[in-house]
SEDRENNU-488015 format. One line per field, with one value per atom (N, C-alpha, C): chain; atom name; x, y, z. Coordinates in nm, 3 decimals, m for minus. Each point is the difference from the previous one (the first is absolute). Layout:
N
c A | ...
a CA | ...
east X | ...
north Y | ...
up Z | ...
//
This chain:
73
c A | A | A | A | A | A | A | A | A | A | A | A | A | A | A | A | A | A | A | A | A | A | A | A | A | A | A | A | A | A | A | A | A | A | A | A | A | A | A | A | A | A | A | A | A | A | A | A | A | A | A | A | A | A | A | A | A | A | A | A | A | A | A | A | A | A | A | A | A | A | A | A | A | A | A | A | A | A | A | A | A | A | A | A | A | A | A | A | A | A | A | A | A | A | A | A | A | A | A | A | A | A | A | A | A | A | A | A | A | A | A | A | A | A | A | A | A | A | A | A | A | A | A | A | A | A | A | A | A | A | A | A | A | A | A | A | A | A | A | A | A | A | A | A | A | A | A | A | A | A | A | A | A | A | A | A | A | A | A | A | A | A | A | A | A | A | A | A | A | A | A | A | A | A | A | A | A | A | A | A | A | A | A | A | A | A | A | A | A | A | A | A | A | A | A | A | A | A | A | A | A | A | A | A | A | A | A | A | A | A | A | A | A | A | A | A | A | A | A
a N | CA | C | N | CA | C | N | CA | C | N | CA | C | N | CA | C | N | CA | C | N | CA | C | N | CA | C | N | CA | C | N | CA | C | N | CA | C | N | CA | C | N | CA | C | N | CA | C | N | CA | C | N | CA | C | N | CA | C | N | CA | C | N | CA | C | N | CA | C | N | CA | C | N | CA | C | N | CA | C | N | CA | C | N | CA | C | N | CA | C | N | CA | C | N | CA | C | N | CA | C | N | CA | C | N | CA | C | N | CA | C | N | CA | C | N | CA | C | N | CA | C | N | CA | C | N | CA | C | N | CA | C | N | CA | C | N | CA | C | N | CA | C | N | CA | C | N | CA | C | N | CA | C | N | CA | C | N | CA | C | N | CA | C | N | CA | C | N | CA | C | N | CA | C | N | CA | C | N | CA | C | N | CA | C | N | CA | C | N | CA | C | N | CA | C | N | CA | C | N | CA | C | N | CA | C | N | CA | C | N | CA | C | N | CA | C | N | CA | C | N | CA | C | N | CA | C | N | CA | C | N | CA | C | N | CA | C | N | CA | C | N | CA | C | N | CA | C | N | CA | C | N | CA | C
east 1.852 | 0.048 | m0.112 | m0.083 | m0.042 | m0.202 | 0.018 | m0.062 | 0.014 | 0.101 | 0.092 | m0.062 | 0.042 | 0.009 | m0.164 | m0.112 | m0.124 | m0.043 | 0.049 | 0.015 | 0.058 | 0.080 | 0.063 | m0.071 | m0.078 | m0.060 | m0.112 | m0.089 | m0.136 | 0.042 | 0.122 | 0.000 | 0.022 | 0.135 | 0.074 | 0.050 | 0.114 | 0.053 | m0.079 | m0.112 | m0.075 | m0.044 | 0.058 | m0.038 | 0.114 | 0.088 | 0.154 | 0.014 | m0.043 | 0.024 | m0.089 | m0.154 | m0.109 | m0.008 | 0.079 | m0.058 | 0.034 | 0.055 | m0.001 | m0.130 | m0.018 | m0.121 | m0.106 | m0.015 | m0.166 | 0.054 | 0.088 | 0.013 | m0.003 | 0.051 | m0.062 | m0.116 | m0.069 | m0.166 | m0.066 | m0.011 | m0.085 | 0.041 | 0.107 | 0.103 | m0.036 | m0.071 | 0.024 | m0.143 | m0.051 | m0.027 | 0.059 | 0.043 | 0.107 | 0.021 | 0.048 | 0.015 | m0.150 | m0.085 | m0.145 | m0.032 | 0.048 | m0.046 | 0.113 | 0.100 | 0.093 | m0.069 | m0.039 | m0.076 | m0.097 | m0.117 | m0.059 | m0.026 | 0.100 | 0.060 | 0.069 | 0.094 | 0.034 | m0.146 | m0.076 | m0.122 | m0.097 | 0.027 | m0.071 | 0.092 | 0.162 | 0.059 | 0.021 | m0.052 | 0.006 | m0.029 | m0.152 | m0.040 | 0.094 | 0.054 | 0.062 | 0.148 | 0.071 | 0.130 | m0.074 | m0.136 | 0.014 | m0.105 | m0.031 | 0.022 | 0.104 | 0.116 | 0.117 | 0.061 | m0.015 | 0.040 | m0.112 | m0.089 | m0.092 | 0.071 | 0.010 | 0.091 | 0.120 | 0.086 | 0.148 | 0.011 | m0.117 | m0.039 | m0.040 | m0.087 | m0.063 | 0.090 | 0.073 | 0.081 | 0.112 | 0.092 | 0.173 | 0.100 | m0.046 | 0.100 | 0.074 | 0.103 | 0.113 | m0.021 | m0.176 | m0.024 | m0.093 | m0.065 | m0.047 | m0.149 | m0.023 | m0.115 | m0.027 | 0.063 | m0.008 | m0.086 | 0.096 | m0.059 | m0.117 | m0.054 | m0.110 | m0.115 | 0.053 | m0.057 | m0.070 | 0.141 | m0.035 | m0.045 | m0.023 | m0.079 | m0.142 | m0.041 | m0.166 | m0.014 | 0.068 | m0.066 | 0.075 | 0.031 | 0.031 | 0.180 | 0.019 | 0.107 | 0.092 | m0.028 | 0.141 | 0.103 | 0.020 | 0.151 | 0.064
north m0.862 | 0.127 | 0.075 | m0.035 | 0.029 | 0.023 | m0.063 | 0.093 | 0.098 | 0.021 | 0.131 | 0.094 | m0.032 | 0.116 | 0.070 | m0.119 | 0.087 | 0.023 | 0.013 | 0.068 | 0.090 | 0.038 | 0.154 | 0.073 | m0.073 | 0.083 | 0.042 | m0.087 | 0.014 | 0.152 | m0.029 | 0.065 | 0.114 | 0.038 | 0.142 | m0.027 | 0.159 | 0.057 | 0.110 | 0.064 | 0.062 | m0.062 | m0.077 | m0.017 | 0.016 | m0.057 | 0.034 | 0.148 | 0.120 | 0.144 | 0.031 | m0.032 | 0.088 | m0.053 | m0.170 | m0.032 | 0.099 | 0.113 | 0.123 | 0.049 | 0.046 | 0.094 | m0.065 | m0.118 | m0.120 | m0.021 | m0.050 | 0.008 | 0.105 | 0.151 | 0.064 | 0.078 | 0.000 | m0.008 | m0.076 | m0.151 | m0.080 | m0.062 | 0.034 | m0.063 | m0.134 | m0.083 | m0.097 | m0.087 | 0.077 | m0.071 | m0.025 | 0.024 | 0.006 | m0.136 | m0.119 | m0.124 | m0.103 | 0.051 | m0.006 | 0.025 | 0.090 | 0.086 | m0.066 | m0.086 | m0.047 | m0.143 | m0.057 | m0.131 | 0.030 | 0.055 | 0.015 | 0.039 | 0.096 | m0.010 | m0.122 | m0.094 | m0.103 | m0.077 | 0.000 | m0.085 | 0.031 | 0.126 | 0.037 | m0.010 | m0.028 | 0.001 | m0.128 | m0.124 | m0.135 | m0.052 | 0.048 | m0.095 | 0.057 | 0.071 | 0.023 | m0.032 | m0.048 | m0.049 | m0.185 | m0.040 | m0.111 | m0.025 | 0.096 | 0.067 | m0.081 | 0.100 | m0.037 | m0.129 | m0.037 | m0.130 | m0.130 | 0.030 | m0.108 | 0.029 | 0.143 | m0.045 | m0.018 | 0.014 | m0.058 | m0.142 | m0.034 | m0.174 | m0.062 | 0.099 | m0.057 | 0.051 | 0.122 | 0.050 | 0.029 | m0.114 | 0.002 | 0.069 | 0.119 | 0.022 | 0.144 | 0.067 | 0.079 | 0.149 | 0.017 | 0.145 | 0.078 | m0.082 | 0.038 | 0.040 | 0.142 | 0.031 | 0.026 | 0.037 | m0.005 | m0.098 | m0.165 | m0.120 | 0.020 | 0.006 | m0.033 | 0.062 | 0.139 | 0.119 | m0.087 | m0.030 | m0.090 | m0.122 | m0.061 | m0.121 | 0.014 | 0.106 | 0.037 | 0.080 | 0.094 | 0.040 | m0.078 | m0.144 | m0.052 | 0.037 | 0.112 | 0.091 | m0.126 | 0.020 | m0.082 | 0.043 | 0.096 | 0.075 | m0.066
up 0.882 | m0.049 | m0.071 | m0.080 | m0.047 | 0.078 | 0.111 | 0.062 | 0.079 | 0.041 | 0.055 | m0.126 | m0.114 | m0.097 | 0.043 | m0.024 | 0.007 | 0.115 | 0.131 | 0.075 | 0.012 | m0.057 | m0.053 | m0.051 | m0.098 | m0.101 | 0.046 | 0.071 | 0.093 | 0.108 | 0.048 | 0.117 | m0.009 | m0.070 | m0.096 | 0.119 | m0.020 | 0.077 | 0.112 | m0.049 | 0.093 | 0.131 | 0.046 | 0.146 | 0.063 | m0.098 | 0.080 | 0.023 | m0.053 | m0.030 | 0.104 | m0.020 | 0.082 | 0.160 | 0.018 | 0.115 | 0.126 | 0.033 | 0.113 | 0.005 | m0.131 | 0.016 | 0.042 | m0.052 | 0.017 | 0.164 | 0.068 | 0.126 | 0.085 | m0.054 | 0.061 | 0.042 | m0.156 | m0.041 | 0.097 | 0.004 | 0.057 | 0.113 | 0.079 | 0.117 | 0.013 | 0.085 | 0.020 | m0.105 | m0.068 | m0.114 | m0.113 | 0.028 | m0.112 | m0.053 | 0.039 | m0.052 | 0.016 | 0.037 | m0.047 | m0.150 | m0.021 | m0.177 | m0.067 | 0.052 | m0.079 | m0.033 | 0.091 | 0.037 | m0.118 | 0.001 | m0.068 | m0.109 | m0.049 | m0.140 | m0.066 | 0.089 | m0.047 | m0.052 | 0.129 | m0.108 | m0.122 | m0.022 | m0.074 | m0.153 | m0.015 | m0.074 | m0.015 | 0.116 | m0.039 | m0.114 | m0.047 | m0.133 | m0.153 | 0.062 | m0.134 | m0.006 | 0.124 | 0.002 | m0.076 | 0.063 | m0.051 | m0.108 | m0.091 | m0.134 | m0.060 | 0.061 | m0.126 | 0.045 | 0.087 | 0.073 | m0.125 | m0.033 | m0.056 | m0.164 | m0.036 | m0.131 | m0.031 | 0.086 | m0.010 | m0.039 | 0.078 | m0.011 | m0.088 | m0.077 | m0.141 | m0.073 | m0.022 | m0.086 | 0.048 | m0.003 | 0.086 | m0.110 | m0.049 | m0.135 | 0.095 | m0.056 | 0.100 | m0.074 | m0.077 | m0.043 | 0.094 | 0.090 | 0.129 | m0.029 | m0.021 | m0.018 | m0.160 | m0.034 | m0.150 | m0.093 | 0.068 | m0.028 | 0.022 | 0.158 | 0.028 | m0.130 | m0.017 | m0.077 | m0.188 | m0.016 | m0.127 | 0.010 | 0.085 | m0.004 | 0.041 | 0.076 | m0.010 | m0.107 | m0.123 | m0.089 | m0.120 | m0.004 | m0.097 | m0.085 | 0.022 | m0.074 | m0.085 | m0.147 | m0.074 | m0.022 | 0.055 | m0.021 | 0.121
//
């Protein structure tokens, strides 16, 4: 489930909205530039994939936020 979520979050809703126009922009490149955007958005799905792991707490980025600048609040 909870990688569903950051795949949501990685992805947005803007592909669901724009994918006409990018298909009709680039016709049959079109899932080329998808391909390749996926890889270019890889290292950062496994980004958050490496701190979920070190930091399994349910504040998400926040956590991550306060545990690289220390935060005691």
């Amino acid at each position: 489930m909870l990688t569903l979520y950051g795949v949501g979050i990685i992805v947005g809703a803007g592909i669901y909205v724009l994918i006409g126009e990018v298909v009709g922009a680039a016709g049959f490149s079109a899932p080329l530039s998808f391909l390749i955007a996926g890889i270019l958005v890889a290292p950062t799905g496994y980004s958050y994939a490496e701190l979920v792991a070190r930091f399994p707490e349910a504040a998400g980025q926040a956590a991550y936020v306060r545990h690289a600048f220390n935060s005691i609040t």
